[in-house]
PALUM-698200 format. One record per atom (N, C-alpha, C): residue in one letter; x, y, z. Coordinates in pm, whole numbers, padded with zeros to 5 digits, always signed. Layout:
AXYZ;...
END
This chain:
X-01706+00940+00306;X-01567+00908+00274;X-01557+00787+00182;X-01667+00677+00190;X-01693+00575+00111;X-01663+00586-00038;X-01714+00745-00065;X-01721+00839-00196;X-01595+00857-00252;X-01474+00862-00178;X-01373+00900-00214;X-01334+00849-00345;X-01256+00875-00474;X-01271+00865-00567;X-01095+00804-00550;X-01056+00715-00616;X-00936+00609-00548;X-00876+00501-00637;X-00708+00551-00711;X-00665+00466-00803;X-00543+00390-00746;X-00561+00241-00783;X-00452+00178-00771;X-00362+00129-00859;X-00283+00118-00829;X-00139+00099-00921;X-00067-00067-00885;X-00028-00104-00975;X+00043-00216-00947;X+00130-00229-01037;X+00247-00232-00999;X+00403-00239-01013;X+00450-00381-01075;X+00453-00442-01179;X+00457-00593-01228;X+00589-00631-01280;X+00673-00676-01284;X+00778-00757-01406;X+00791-00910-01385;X+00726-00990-01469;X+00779-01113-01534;X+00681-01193-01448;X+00523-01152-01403;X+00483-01252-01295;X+00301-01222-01345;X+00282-01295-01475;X+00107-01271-01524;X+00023-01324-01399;X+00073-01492-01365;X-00053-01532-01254;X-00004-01481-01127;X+00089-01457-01063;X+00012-01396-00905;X-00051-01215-00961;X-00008-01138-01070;X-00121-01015-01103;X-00261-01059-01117;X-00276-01170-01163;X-00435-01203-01173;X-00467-01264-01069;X-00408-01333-00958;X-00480-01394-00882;X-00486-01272-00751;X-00422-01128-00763;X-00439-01035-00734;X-00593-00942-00708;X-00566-00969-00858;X-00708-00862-00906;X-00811-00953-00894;X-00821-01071-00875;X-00947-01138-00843;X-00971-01089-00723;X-00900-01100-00575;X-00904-01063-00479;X-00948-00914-00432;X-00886-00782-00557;X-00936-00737-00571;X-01093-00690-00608;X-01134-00783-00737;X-01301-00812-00784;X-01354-00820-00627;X-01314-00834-00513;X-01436-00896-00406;X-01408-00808-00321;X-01377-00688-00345;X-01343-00561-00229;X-01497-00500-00267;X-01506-00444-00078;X-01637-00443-00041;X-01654-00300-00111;X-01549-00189-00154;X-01527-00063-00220;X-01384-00139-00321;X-01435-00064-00449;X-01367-00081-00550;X-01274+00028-00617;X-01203-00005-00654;X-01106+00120-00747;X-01199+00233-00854;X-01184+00320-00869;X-01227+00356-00966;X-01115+00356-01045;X-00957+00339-01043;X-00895+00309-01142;X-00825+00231-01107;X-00777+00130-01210;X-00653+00026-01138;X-00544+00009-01266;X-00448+00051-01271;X-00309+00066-01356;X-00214-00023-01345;X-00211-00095-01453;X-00086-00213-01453;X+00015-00177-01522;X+00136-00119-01446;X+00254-00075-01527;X+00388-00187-01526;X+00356-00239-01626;X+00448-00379-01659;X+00556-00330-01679;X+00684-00362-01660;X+00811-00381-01658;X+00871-00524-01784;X+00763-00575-01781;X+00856-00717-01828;X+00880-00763-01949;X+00997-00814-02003;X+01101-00832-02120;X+00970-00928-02240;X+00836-00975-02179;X+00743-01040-02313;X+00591-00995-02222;X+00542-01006-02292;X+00380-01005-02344;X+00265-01121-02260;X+00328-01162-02136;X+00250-01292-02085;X+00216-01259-02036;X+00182-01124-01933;X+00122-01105-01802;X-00013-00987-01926;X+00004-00967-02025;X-00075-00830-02111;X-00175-00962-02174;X-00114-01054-02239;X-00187-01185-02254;X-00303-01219-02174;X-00254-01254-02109;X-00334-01336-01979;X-00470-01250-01984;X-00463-01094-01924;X-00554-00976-01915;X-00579-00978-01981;X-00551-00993-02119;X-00662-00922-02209;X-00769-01086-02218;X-00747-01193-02161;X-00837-01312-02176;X-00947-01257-02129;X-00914-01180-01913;X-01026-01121-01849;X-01036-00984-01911;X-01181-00973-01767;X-01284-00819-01820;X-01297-00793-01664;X-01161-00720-01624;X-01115-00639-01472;X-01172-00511-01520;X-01273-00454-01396;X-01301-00365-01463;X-01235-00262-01437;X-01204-00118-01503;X-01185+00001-01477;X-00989-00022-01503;X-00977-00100-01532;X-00849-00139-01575;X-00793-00111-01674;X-00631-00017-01659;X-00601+00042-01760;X-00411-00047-01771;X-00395-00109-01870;X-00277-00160-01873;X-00141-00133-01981;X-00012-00071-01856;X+00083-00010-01960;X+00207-00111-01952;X+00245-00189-02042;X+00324-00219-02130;X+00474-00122-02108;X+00536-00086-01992;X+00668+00006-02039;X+00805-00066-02079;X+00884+00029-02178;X+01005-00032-02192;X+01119+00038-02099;X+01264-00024-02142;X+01352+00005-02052;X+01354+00161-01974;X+01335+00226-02032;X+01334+00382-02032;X+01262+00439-01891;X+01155+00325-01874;X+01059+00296-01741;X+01043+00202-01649;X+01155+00132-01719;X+01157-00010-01655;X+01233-00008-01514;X+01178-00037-01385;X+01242-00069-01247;X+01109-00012-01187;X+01122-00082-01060;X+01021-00043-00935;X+00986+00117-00956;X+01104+00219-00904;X+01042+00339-00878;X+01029+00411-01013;X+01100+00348-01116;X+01018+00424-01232;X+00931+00403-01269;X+00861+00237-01234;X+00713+00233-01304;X+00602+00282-01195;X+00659+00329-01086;X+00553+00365-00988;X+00550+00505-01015;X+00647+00589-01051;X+00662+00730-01090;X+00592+00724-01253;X+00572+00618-01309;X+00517+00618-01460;X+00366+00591-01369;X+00327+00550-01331;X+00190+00470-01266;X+00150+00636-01208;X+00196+00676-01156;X+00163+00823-01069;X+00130+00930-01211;X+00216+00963-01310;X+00170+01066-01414;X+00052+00988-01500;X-00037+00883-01431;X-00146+00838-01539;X-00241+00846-01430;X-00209+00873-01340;X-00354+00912-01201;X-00445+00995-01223;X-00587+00932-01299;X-00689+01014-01286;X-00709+01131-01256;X-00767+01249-01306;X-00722+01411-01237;X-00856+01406-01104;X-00935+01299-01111;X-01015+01334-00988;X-01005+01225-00909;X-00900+01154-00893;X-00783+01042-00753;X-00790+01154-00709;X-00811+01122-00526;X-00825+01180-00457;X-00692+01079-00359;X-00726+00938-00365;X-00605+00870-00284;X-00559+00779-00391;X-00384+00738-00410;X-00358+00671-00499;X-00289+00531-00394;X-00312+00450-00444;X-00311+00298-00333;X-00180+00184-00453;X-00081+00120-00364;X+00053+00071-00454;X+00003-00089-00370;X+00035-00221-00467;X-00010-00289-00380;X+00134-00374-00468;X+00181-00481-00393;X+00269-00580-00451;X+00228-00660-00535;X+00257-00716-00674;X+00175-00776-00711;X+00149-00941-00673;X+00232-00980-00613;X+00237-01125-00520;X+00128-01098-00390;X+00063-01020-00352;X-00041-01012-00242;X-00191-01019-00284;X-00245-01060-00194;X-00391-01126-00186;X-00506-01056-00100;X-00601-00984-00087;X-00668-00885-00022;X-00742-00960+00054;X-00764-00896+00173;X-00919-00923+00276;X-00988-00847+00156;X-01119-00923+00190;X-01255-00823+00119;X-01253-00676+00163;X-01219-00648+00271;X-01252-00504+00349;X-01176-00424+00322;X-01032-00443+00257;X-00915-00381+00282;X-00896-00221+00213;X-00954-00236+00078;X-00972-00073+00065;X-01011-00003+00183;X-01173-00076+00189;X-01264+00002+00275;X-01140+00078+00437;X-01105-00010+00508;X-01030-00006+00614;X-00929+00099+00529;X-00861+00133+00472;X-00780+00198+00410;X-00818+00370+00394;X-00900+00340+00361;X-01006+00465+00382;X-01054+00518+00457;X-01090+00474+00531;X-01135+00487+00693;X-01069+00585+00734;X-00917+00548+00756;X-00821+00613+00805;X-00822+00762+00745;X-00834+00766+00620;X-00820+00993+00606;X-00915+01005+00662;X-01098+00936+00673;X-01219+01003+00750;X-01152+01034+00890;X-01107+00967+00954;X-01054+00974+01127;X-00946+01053+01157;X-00838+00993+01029;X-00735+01095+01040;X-00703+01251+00911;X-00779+01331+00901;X-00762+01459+00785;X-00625+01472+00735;X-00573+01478+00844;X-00399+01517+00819;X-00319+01407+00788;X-00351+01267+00746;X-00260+01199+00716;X-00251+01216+00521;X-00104+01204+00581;X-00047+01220+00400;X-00090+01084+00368;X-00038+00948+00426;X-00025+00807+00379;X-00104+00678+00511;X-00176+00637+00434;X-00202+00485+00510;X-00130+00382+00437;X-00134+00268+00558;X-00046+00083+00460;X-00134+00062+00551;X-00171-00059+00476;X-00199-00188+00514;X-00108-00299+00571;X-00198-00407+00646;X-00106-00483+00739;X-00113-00633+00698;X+00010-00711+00681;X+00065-00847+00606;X+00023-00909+00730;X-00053-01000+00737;X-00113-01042+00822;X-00018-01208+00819;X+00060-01292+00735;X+00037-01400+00701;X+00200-01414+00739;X+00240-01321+00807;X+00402-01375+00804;X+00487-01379+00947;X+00380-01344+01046;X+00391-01379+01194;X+00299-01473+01259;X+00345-01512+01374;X+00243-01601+01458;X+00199-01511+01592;X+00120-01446+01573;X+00086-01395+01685;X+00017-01448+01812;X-00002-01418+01898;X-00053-01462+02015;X-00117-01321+02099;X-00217-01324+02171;X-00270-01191+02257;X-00240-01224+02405;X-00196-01190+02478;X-00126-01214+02578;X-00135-01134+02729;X-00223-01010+02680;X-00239-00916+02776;X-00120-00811+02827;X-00159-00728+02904;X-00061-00585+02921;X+00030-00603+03070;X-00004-00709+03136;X+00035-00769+03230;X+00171-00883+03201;X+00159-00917+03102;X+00267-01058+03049;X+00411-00983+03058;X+00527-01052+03079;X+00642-00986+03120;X+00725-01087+03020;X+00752-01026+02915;X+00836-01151+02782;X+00963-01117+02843;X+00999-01265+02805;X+01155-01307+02784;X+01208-01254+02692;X+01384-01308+02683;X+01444-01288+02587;X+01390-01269+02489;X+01349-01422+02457;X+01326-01471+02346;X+01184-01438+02299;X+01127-01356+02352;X+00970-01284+02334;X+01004-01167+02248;X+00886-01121+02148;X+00869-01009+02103;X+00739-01002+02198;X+00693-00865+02257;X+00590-00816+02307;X+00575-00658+02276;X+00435-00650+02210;X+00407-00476+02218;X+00227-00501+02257;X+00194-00436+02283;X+00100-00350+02301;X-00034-00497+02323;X+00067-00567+02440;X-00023-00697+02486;X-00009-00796+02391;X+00014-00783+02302;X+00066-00889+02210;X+00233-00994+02237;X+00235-01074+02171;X+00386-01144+02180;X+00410-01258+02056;X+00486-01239+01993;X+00567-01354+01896;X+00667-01377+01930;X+00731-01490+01901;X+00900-01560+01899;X+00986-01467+01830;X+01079-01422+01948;X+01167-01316+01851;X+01265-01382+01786;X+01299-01331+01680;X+01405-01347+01562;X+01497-01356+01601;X+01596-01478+01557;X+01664-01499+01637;X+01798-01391+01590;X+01796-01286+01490;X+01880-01178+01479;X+01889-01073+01606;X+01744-01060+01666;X+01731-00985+01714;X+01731-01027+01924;X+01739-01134+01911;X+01803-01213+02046;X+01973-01190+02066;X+01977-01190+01949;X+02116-01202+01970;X+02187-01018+01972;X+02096-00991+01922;X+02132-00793+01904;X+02098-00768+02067;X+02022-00807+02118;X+01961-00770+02276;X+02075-00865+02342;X+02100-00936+02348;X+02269-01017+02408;X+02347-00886+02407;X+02415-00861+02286;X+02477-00760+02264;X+02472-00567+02259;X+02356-00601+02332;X+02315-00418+02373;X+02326-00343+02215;X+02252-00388+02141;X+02243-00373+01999;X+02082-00341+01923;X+02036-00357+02036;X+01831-00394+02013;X+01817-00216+01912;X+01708-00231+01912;X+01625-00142+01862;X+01580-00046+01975;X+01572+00112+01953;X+01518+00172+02097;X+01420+00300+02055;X+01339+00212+01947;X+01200+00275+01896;X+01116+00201+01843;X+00974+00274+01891;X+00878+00165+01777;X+00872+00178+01720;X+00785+00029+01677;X+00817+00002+01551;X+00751+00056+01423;X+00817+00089+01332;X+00787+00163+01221;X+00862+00341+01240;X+00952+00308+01362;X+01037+00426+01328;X+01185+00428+01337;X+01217+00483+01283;X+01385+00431+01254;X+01470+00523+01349;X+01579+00460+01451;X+01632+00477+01610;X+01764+00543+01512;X+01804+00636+01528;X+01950+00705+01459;X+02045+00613+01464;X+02046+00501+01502;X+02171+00394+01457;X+02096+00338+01322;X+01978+00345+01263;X+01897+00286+01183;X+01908+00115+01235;X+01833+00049+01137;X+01833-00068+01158;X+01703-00107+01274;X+01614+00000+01283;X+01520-00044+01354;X+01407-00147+01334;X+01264-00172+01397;X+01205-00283+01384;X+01095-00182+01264;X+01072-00260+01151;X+00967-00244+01046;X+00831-00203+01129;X+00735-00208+01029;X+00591-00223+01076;X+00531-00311+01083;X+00636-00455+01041;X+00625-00616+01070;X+00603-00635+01204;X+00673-00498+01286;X+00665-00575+01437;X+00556-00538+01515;X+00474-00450+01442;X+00279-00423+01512;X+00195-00542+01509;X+00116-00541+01597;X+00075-00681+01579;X-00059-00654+01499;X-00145-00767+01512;X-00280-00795+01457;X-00375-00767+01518;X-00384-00601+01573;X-00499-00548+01728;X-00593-00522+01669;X-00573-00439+01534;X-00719-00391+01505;X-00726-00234+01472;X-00623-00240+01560;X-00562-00113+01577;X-00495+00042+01479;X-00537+00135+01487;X-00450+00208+01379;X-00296+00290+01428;X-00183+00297+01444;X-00078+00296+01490;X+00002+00411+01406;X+00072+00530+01458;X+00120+00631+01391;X+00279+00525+01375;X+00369+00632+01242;X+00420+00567+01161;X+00541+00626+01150;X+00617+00652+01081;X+00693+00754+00997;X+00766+00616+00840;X+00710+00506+00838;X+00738+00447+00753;X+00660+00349+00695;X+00617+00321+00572;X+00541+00223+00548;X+00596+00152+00438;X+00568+00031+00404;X+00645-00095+00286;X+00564-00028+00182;X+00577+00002+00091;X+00575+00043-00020;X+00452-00041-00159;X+00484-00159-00084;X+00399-00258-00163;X+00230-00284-00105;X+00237-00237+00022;X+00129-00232+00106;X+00054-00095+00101;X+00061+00037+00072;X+00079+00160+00075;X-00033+00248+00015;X-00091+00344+00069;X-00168+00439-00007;X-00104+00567+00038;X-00135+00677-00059;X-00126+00798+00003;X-00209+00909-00059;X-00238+01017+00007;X-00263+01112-00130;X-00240+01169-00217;X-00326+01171-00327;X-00242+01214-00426;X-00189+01366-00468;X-00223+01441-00323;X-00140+01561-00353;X-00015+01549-00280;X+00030+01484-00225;X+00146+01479-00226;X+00272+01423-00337;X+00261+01421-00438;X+00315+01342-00544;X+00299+01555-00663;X+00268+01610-00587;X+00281+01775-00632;X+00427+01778-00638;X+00515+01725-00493;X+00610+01761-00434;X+00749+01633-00379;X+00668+01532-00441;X+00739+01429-00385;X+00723+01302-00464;X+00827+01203-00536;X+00834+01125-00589;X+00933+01006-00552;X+00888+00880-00588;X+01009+00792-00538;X+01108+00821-00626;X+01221+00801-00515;X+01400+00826-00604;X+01423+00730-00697;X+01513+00770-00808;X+01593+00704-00889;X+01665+00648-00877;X+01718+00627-00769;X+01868+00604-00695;X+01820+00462-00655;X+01690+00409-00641;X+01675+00254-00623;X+01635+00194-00769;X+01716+00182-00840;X+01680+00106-00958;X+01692-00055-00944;X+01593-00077-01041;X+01566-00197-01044;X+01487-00295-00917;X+01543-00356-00870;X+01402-00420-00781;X+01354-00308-00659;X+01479-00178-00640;X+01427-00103-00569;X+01443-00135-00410;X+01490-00216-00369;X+01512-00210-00220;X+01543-00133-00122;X+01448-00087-00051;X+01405-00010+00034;X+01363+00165-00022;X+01334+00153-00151;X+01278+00267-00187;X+01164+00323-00112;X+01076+00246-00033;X+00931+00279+00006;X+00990+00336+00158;X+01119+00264+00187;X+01122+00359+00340;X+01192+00493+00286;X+01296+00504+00170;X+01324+00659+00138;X+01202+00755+00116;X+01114+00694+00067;X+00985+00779-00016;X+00901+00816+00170;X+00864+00745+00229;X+00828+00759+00357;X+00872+00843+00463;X+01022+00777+00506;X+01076+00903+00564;X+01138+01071+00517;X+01103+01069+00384;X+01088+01191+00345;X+00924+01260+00400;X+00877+01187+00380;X+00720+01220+00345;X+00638+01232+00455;X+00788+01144+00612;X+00711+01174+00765;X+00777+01274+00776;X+00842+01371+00734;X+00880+01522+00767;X+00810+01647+00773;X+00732+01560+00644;X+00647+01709+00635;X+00495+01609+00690;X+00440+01547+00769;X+00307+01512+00779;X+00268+01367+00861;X+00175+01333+00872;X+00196+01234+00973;X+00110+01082+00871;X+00178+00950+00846;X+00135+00834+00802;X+00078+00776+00945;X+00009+00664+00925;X-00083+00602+01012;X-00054+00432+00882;X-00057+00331+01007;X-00055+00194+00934;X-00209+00129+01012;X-00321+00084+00958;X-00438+00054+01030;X-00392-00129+01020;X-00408-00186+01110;X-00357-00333+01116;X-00499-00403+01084;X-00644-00355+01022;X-00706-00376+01015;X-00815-00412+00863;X-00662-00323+00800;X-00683-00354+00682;X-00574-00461+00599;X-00622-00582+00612;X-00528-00704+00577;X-00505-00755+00460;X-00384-00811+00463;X-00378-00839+00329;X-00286-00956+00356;X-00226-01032+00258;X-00138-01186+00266;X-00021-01106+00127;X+00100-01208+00197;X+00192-01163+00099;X+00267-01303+00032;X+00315-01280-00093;X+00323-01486-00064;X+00466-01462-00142;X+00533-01346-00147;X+00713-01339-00169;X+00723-01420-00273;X+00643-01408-00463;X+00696-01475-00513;X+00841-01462-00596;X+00928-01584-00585;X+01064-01529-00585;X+01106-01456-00784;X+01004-01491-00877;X+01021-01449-01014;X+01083-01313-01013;X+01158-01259-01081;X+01156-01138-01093;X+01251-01075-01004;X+01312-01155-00933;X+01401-01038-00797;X+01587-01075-00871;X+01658-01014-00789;X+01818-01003-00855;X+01883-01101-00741;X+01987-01133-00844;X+02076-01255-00782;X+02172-01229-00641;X+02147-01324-00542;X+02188-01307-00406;X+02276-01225-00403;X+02403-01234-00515;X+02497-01147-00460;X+02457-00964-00464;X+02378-00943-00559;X+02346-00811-00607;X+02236-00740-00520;X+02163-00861-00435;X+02031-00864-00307;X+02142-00786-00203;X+02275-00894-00154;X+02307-00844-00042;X+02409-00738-00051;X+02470-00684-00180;X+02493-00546-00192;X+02409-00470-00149;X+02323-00431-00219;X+02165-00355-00190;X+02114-00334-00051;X+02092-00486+00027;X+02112-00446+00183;X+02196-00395+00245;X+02307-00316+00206;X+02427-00287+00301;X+02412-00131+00211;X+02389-00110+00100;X+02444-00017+00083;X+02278+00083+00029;X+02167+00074+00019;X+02035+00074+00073;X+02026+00147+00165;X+02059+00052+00267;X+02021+00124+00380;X+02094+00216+00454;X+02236+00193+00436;X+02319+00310+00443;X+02242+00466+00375;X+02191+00410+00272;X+02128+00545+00217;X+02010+00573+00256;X+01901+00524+00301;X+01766+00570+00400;X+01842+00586+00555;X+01944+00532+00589;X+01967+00575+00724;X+01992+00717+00710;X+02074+00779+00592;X+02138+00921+00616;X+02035+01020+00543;X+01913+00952+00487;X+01829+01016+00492;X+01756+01096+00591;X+01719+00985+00690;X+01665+01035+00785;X+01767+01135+00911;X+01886+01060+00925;X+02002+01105+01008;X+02154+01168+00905;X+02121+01263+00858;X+02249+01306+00783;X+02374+01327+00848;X+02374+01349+00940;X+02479+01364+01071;X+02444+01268+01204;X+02470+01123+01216;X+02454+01056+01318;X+02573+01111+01374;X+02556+01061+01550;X+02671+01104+01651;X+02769+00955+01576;X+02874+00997+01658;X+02975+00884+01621;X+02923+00716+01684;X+02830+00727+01808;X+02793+00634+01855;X+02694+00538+01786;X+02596+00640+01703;X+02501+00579+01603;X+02579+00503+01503;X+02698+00586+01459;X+02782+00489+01335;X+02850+00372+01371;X+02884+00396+01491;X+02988+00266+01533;X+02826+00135+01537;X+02742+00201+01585;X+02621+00075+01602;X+02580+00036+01463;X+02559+00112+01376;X+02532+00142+01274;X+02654-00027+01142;X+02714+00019+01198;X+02842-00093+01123;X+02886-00200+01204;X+02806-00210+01308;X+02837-00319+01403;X+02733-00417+01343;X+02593-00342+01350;X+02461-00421+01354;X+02468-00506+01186;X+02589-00384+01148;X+02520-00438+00989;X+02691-00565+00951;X+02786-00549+00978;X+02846-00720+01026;X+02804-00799+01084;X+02716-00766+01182;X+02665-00883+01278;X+02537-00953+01150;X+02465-00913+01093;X+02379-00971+01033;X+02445-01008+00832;X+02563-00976+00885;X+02632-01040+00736;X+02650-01175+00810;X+02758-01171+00890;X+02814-01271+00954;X+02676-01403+00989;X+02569-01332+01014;X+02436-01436+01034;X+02405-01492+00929;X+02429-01417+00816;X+02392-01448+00722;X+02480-01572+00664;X+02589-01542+00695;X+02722-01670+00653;X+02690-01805+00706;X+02638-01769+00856;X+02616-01902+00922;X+02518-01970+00889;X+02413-01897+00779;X+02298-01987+00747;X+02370-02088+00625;X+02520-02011+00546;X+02550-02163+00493;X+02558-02275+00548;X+02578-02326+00636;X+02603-02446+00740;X+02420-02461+00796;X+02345-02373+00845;X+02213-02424+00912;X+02072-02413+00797;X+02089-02392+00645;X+02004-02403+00580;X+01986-02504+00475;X+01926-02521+00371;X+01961-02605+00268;X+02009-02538+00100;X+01970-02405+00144;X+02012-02314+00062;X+02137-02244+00105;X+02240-02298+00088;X+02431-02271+00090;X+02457-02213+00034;X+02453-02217-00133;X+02514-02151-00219;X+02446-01959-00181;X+02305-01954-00170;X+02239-01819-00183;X+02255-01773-00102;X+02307-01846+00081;X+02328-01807+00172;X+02467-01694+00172;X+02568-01770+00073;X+02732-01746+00123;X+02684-01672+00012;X+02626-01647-00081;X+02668-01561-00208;X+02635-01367-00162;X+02505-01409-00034;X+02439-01267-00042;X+02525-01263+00090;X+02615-01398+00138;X+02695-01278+00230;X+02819-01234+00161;X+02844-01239+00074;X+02916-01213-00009;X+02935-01048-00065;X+02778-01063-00128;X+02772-00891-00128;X+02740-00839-00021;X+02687-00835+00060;X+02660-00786+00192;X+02842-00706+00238;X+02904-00808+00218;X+03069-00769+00258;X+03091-00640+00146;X+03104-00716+00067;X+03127-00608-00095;X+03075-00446-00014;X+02934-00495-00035;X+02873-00351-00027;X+02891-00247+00105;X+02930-00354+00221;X+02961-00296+00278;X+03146-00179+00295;X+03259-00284+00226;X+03344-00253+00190;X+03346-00129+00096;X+03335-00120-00009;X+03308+00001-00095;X+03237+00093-00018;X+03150+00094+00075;X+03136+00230+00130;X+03249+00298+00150;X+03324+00227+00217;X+03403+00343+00280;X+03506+00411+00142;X+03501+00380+00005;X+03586+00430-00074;X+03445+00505-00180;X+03308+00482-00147;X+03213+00529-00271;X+03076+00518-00189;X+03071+00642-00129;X+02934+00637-00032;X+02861+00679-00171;X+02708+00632-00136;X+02553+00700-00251;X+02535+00774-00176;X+02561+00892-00337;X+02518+01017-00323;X+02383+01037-00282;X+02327+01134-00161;X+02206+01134-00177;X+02091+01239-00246;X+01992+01171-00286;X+01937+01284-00388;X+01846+01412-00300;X+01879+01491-00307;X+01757+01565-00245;X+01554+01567-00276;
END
């Protein structure tokens, strides 16, 4: 399986050094790409610069203009340049940093599992975990799965106050949507079935891309395109996330859209992967559904007063309201 023949893609606009301090991380993978595709997005020539200084090998770099320009079009441009003998095609963020092993572990997973369409990899760098045993009985204020425990969020203390929690694991989305990511698996070692994976973390095979492409409908930074592309893609087949193949994520902020246009996108986003997965929620899912998603505008308001960032706080609750408002006069259409 070592053999497997395996291209990666990386998705870039406006950010030359964290892509190179990328692919260095890459250079020290214990299995290497046989192809690696840089489909740039960005308005100058600094990140094509930089690369052509190094000698990455097996590296093929595209330059697109507007026509290709946004997340799921340069990943849908990155997919029609896939080698005809990619066997798995691998999407990585370009702000993330690799374990040495992490292909390898990535791979692993089709030897063990045949039938998986998609593996992700696991962000190791943005929880505090603790191992705690299968015996430990968390509090409130505990996250606990599978003997593990972190400090829960304090969004989600306050959703369990209010009989609002989540009532699936994690990495599957509960018909009120708004469930817990694959943020909330811990660091076991473990490989964990899925029906969703982050997009930036992500492999899959490449025969599925016969039949299935990310939507158009997330233009531009694309928010939450990787759970539409996913929960399409757990319908027909089963993803697996191995927590063993690690990686660091370091959220650099270059390149993303202004708070107010962020917290549109969260309200009206996810409205559209929720009815993906649930095209007909009961009335009970919707009422939770528009509860959960005021309650975390309104959180969001209060971080003007408890952060030092005010202005970005009140602006993305700002659209958050917006976007939520205009639903009810201009739902997104969804694409089949």
């Amino acid at each position: 399986m070592n053999n497997m023949k395996f291209t990666l893609i990386i998705c870039t606009y406006m950010r030359p050094k964290p892509v190179d301090d990328l692919l260095v991380s890459v250079q020290k993978q214990t299995i290497y790409p046989n192809q690696i595709l840089i489909i740039d997005g960005s308005h100058n020539t600094l990140t094509q610069d930089l690369l052509q200084e190094r000698s990455y090998k097996n590296l093929e770099y595209f330059l697109v203009d507007n026509t290709h320009r946004g997340l799921t079009k340069q990943r849908n441009y990155g997919i029609s340049c896939v080698s005809e003998d990619s066997e798995i095609v691998c999407f990585l963020d370009d702000d993330t940093i690799l374990e040495p092993n992490y292909f390898e572990e990535i791979l692993k997973v089709y030897r063990l599992y045949p039938e998986a369409l998609g593996v992700g990899g696991y962000i190791f760098n943005e929880n505090n975990w603790a191992f705690v045993g299968e015996d430990y009985l968390p509090g409130i204020k505990d996250y606990f799965y599978d003997g593990w425990k972190k400090q829960e969020d304090s969004r989600f203390v306050l959703r369990k106050y209010l009989g609002l929690d989540s009532n699936t694991r994690p990495g599957f989305l509960p018909e009120f949507s708004h469930g817990r990511s694959i943020g909330f698996l811990p660091p076991s070692g473990k490989i964990y079935p899925v029906e969703q994976l982050m997009g930036g973390v992500s492999s899959f095979r490449k025969s599925v891309f016969k039949r299935f492409q990310f939507s158009t409908y997330f233009e531009g930074y694309g928010l939450y395109e990787d759970a539409d592309f996913t929960l399409r893609l757990s319908k027909e087949g089963k993803l697996y996330l191995n927590t063993a193949a690690q990686l660091a994520h370091y959220h650099d902020s270059s390149g993303r859209p202004n708070q107010y246009h962020y917290g549109q996108m969260v309200v009206r986003n996810g409205w559209y992967v929720w009815r993906v997965k649930y095209p007909k929620p009961s009335l009970k899912a919707k009422f939770k559904w528009h509860a959960i998603t005021l309650l975390l505008a309104f959180i969001r308001f209060s971080n003007t007063f408890t952060t030092t960032k005010r202005q970005a706080a009140f602006t993305e609750f700002l659209g958050r309201m917006s976007g939520w408002l205009v639903l009810f006069f201009s739902k997104p259409k969804i694409q089949s």
